[in-house]
N, C-alpha and C positions, 0 to 999 in steps of 0.2 A: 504494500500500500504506500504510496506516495502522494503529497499534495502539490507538488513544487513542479509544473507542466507548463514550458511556454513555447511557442513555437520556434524551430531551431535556427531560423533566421531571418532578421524585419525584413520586412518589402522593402524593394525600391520602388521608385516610383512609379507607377504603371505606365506602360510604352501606351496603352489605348486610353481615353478620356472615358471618367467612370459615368453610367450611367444616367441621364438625368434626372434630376431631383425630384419628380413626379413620377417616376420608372417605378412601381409597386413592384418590379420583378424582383428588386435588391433585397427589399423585403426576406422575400421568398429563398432569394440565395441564403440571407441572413439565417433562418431558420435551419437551413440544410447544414453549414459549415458548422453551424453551432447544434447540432444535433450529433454530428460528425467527434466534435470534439467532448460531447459529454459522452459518447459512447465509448469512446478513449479511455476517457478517466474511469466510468462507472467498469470497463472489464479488467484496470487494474487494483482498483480496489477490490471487488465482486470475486477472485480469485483465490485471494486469501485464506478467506472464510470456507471456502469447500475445499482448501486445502486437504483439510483431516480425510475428509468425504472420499476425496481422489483418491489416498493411501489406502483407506480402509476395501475399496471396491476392484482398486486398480494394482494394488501389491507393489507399490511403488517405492524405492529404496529412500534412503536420507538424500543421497546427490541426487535422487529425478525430483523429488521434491525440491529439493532447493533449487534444479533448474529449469521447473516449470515457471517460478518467479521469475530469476537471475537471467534466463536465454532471451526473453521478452526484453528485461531491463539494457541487457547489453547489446542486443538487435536495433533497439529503438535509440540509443545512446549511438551506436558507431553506424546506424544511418542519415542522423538529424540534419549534421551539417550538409551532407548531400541532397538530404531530401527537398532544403529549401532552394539549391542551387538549379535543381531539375526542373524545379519550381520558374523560375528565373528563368530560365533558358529556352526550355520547352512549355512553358502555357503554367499555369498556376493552376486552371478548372482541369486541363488533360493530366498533368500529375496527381493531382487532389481526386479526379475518377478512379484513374489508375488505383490509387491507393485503397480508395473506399471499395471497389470491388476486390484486391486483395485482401484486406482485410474481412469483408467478408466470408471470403474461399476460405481464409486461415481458421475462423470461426466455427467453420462446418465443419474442417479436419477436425479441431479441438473436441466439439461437441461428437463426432465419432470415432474418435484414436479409439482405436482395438487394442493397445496397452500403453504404459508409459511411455516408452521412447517416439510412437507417434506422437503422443501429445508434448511430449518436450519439443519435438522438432515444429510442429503445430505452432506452438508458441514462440520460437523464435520466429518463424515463418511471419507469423501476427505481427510481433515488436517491427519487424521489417517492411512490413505494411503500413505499421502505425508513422513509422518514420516520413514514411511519403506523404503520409494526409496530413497529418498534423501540423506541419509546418507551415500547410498554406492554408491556412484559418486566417490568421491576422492579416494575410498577403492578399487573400481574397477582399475581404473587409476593405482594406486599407484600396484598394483598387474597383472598392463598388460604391464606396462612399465616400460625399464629401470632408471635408474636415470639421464642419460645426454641427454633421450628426454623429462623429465616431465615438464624443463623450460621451449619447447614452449608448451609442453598439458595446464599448466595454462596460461599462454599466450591466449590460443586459450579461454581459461574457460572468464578469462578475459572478451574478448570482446564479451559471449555469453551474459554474465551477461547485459553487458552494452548495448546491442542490446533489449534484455530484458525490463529493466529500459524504454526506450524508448519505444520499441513498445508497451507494455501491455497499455497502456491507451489509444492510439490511435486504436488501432487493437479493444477497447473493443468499443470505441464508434463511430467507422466503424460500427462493426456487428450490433450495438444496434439500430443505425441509417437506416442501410438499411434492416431494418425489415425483413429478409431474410423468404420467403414462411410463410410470416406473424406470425414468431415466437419470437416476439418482442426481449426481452434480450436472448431467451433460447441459441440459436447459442453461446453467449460468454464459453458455457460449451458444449455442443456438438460438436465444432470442437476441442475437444481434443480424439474423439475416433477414427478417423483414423490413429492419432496421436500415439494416446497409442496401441491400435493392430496393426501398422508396429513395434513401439519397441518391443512390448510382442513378435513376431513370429522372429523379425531379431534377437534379444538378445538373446532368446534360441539357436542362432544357431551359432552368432559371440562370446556373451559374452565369455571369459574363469574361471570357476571357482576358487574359493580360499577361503581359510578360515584359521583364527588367530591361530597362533599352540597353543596357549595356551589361551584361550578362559575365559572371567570373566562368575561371572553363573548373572541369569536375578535377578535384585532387583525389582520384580512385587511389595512387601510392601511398597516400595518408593515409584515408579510409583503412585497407590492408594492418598497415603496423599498428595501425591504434586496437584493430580488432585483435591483431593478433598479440599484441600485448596483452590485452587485458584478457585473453582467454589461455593465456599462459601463467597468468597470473590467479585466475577465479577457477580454473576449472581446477587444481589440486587440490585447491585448497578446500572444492565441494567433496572430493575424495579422498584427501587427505588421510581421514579418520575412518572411513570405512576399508580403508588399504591399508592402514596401520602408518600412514606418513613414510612412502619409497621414498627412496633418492632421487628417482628420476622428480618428483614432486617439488623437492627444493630447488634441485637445477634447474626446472621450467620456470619457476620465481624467480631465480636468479635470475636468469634468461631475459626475464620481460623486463629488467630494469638495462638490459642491452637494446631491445627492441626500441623501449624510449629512446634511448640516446641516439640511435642510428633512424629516427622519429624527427629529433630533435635536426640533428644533422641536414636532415632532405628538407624539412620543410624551410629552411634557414639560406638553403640553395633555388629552391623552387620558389621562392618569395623574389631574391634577388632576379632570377631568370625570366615570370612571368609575370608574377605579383598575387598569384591566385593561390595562397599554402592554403591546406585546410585549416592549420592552427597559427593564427597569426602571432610570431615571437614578441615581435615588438611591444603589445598588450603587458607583457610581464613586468615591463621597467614602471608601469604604471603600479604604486602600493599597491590602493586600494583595491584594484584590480586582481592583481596575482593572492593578494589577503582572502578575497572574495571565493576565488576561483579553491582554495581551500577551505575555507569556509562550508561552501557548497557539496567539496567532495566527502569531506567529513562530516557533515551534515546529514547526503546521503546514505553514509555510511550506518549510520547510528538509526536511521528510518529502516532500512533494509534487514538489520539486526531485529529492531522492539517490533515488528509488524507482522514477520513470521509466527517469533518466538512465542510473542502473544498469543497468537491464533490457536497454537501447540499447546499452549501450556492450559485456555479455557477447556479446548475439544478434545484436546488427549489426555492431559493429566488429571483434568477436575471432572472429565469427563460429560461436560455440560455438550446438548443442543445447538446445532449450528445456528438455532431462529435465540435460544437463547447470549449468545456471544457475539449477536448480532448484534442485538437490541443493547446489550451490556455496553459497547461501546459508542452507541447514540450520544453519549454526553459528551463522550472527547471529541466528534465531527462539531457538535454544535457549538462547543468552545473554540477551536480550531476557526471557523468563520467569522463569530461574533466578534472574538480579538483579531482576528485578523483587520477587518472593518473598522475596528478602533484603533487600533493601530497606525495605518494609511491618516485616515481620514484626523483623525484630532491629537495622538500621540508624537511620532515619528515629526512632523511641523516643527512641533513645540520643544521635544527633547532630544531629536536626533538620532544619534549611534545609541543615546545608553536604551533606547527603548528594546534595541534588538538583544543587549548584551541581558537586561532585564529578562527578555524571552530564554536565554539560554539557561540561567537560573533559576528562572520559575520551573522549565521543564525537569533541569536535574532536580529541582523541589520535588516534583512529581514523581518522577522515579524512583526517589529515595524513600518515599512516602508508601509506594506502592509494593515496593520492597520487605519495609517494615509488615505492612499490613497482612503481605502474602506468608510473610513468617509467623507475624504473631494469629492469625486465622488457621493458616495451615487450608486443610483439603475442605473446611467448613464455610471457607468465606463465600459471602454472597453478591450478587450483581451489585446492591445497592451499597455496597460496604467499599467496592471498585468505584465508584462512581466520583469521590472525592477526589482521588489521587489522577485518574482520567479527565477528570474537569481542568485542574491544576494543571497538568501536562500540556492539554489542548489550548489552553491559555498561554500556556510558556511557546509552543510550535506558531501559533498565531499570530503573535508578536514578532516573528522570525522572519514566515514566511515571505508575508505581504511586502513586506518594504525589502527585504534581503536584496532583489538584484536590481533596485533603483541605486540601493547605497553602493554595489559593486560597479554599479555604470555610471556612475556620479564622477568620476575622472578623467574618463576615456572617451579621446576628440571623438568627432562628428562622422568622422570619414570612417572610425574603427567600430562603431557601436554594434555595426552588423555583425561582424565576425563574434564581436566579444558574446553576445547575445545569442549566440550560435553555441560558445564555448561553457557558457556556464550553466547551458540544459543540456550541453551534452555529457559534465564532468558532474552533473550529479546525478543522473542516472548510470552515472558509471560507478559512481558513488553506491548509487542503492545495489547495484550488482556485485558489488564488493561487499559490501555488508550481506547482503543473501549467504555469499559465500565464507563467509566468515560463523555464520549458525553453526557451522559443523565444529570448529572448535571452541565457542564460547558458551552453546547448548548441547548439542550432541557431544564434545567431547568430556564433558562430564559425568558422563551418564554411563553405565557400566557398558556392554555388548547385549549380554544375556541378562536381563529382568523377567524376575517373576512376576506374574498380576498383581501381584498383593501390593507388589516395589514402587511400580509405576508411575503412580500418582505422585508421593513422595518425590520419586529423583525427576520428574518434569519441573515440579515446584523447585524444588533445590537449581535446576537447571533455570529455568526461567530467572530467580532471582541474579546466578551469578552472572547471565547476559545483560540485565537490568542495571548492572553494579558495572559494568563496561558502559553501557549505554551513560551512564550519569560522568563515569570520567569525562568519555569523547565530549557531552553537556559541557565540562569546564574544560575541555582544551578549543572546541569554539570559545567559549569568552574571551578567552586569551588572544586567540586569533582576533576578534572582534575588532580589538583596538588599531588593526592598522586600518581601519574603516574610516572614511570623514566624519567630522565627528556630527555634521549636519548633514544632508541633503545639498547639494548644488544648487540649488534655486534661494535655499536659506543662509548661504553662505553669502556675505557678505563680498560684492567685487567678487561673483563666480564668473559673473558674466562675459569678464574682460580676461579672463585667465581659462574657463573649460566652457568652450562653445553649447551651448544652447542643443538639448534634442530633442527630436518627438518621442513623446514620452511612449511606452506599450506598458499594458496589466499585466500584472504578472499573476500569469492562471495558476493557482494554488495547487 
């Protein structure tokens, strides 16, 4: 589960002039893109929760579990950047098709993988889909509308997100719950195909096309090492513990901080050559920026960690109801929006950096809390006894969220905003795949091989809490990180004007 979704790189300006202001068609686009992207958000959330569901029916190990999350995470991460470019290049509404019928096809594999390795591969297939649509949301938008309607089109985005946030977990463990014509979890992926074929046939027909007049060319060599980095990196460390930690596992870790560097090397060459890297270097000399872009990844990291474990620790160790661990966490979506909204809107103005650093200890408040309570309750605690310490949490994440990548883009010129904004949804969705992968040693490896039923309960709880007890560190090494952040907003910065060019602003989809 993730909140933190923006598309992977702003529009330019669109080559065709957008539709006239009386065009009720935009409308109608409107409705579709943003239909598009809450069905994004709702089947990464919606996942989650029938995680347990999937193991229980599908016999699925620790690593397929973990990369039913993680393959989606790290698909969607190391196609973003491209996916906006394709964007750009070739037609915004022709990629955004493209993608929403892929993602469809991905949908139907998932909802009938015949075992888990289809459905792992199912879902990376999906994250790979997801990458191509989603990034031409705001590109759409930004190419159908003028500029004095777009304050309320993100408005509207706004509360798409946050209806989102909400439903996905509830919505996932409805369907999972009511065993719909005995298809146990498969429904949470199959009711996105009447979903995606009204977008696919209404889009052809509402969308209006556009494309960047001047277009960067695709850095596929990028793409490669980034992938291949980080899947040299996440994939031992998913099996790590079920293989007993080989050697070839470290050397492939090892490995991936080689593949950076010879990463690092090309795009440093291919900048000078073309000007089109996938990862623009330059960006790092900027603080706040490079502060940011950690920030984010460590951010993701500690979400990809508490959002598995959580789900494991309600459905397998306490062995509650997927419709009950659903509802259980209804209070932390609704804190998570309310703060977030306060946050943007009246906090962050007034107080700047500390309101986010505020967020990072509110949330370790909540972990620590939640910790406590899971010890001192043990196997008897109840939804409403959670609800404290998920409130608190949702509150400390909401504070984070919202304003997190204005204060990372608050530095960086005009001419770089794109790539950066490119760079900091893709490093924390790399972020969350990294924490996926990291379940296996901060809950699984706790945990003996062989449990008896009796055991189980107990070493989940035991295990939950000592992920929870990571989770609140990573909580204070953001704060820390925090401070190379401005310590205002750019616009509240006195004389920003004359020193960090002026941008158009984009929401950041939670």
């Amino acid at each position: 589960m993730t909140f933190t979704q923006t598309p992977g790189t702003p529009p330019a300006p669109p080559a065709s002039p957008a539709p006239p202001a009386g065009d009720r068609r935009r409308w109608f686009a409107l409705a579709i893109v943003m239909t598009a992207a809450f069905m994004d958000l709702v089947d990464v959330t919606i996942v989650n929760i029938a995680i347990p569901s999937i193991q229980r029916d599908e016999g699925a190990s620790v690593s397929q579990i973990q990369w039913i999350t993680a393959g989606y995470a790290l698909a969607f991460a190391a196609g973003l950047i491209t996916g906006g470019r394709l964007g750009d290049i070739h037609g915004r509404k022709r990629v955004f098709l493209i993608g929403i019928a892929g993602f469809t096809l991905a949908s139907a594999l998932c909802g009938l993988a015949a075992n888990p390795e289809m459905l792992v591969a199912s879902r990376i297939l999906q994250g790979a889909m997801a990458a191509l649509m989603v990034p031409q949301v705001l590109s759409i938008v930004h190419a159908t509308f003028p500029a004095h309607e777009r304050g309320k089109v993100f408005g509207l985005f706004g509360a798409i997100v946050g209806l989102g946030a909400v439903s996905g977990p509830l919505l996932g463990a409805l369907l999972t719950e009511w065993n719909l014509f005995g298809l146990e979890w498969r429904p949470i992926f199959l009711i996105n195909l009447p979903v995606g074929i009204a977008g696919l046939v209404l889009g052809s027909r509402f969308i209006t096309e556009s494309k960047a007049p001047r277009a960067l060319r695709l850095d596929l060599v990028g793409v490669a090492l980034v992938t291949l980095g980080m899947l040299m990196l996440v994939y031992p460390l998913t099996r790590g513990e079920e293989l007993d930690w080989p050697l070839w596992g470290f050397l492939s870790m090892a490995g991936s901080l080689v593949v950076l560097a010879v990463l690092v090397a090309y795009e440093r060459r291919k900048s000078a050559r073309d000007g089109s890297p996938l990862v623009e270097l330059s960006l790092f000399k900027v603080k706040s920026f490079a502060a940011g872009i950690a920030v984010q990844t460590v951010f993701g990291i500690a979400l990809g960690v508490f959002f598995l474990v959580w789900t494991l620790y309600m459905q397998v160790g306490l062995g509650w109801t997927a419709l009950r661990a659903g509802v259980t966490g209804v209070p932390f979506s609704i804190a998570v929006s309310v703060a977030a909204g306060v946050s943007v809107q009246l906090l962050v103005p007034r107080f700047g950096r500390k309101v986010l650093q505020a967020g990072a200890l509110v949330m370790a408040a909540g972990v620590l809390l939640y910790i406590w309570e899971s010890e001192r309750y043990g196997l008897g605690i109840a939804s409403w006894q959670m609800a404290l310490p998920l409130t608190v949490m949702g509150v400390g994440m909401g504070l984070i969220v919202a304003p997190l990548t204005d204060a990372v883009l608050s530095q960086v010129p005009r001419e770089h905003a794109g790539a950066a904004s490119g760079l900091i949804n893709t490093v924390q969705q790399m972020g969350n795949a990294l924490g996926l992968g990291l379940v296996s040693v901060v809950f699984f490896g706790t945990m003996s091989d062989h449990l008896a039923p009796a055991r189980l309960g107990a070493a989940y709880a035991d295990a939950f809490q000592n992920a929870l007890g990571w989770v609140a560190g990573v909580m204070g090494v953001i704060f820390l990180l925090m401070f190379a952040l401005p310590k205002r907003p750019a616009q509240h910065v006195e004389g920003a004007g004359a020193e960090e060019p002026a941008r158009e602003k984009e929401p950041a989809l939670l």
